[in-house]
C-alpha positions in Angstrom: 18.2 -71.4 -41.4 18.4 -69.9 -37.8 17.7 -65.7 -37.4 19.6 -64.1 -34.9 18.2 -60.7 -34.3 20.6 -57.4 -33.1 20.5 -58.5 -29.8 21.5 -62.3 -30.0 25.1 -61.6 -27.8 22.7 -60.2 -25.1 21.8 -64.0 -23.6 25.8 -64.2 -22.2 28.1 -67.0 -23.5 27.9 -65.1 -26.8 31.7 -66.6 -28.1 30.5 -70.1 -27.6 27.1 -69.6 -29.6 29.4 -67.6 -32.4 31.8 -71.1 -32.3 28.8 -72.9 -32.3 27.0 -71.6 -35.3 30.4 -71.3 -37.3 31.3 -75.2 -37.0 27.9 -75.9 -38.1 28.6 -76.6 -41.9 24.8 -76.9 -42.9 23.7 -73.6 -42.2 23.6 -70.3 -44.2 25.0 -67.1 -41.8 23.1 -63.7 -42.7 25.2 -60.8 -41.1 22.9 -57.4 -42.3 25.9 -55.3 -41.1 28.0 -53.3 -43.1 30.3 -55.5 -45.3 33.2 -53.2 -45.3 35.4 -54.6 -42.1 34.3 -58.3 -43.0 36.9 -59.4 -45.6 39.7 -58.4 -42.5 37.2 -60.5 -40.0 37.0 -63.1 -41.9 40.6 -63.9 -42.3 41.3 -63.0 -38.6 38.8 -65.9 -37.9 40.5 -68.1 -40.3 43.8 -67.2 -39.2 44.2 -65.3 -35.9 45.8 -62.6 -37.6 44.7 -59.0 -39.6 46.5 -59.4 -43.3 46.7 -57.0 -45.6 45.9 -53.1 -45.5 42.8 -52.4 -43.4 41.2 -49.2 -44.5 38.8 -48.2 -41.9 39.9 -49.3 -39.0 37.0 -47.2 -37.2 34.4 -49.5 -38.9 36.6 -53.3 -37.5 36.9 -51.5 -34.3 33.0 -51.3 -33.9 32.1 -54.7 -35.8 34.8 -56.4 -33.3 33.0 -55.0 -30.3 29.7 -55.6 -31.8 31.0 -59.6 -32.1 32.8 -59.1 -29.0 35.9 -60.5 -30.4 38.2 -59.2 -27.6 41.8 -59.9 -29.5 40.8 -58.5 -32.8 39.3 -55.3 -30.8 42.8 -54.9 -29.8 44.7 -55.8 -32.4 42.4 -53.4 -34.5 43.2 -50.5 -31.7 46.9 -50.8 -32.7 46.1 -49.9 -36.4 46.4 -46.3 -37.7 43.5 -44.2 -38.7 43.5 -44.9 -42.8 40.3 -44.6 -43.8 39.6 -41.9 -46.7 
C-alpha cells in the first residue's frame, strides 16, 4: 500500500502522480479527508462532469484545490452556495 502524507502535491507534477496512482488497479487509496465532497469527485473523475445536487459546494471548492483539479475548481465556482 503506498502513504502519501498532506504534502504529497508539494513535489510538482502532482496530476500525473494522481493519474498514476488511479490507473494502478492493485492498490488500496486512503484519502483521511472529509468524505462529504467525494461522492461529486468521484463522478467528476469518472465522467468529467458534476451530477446531481451538490450540497456544499464550499467543501468541493477546497477538496478540488486541495487535489488541484483545476476544471472541477471551476466548475465547482459556478455552483450556488446550498449548503445547510
Amino acid at each position: 500500500m503506498q502513504v502519501l502524507g498532506p504534502d504529497w502535491h508539494q513535489d510538482g507534477h502532482e496530476a500525473d502522480k494522481m493519474l498514476h496512482l488511479l490507473r494502478d488497479v492493485d492498490f488500496e487509496l486512503f484519502i483521511d479527508r472529509d468524505p462529504l465532497p467525494y461522492p461529486h469527485i468521484l463522478n467528476y473523475l469518472r465522467e468529467g462532469k458534476l451530477r446531481g445536487e451538490v450540497k456544499c459546494v464550499e467543501a468541493l471548492k477546497e477538496e478540488a484545490e486541495y487535489l488541484e483539479l483545476e476544471e472541477l475548481q471551476g466548475l465547482a465556482r459556478d455552483l450556488p452556495e446550498m449548503c445547510r
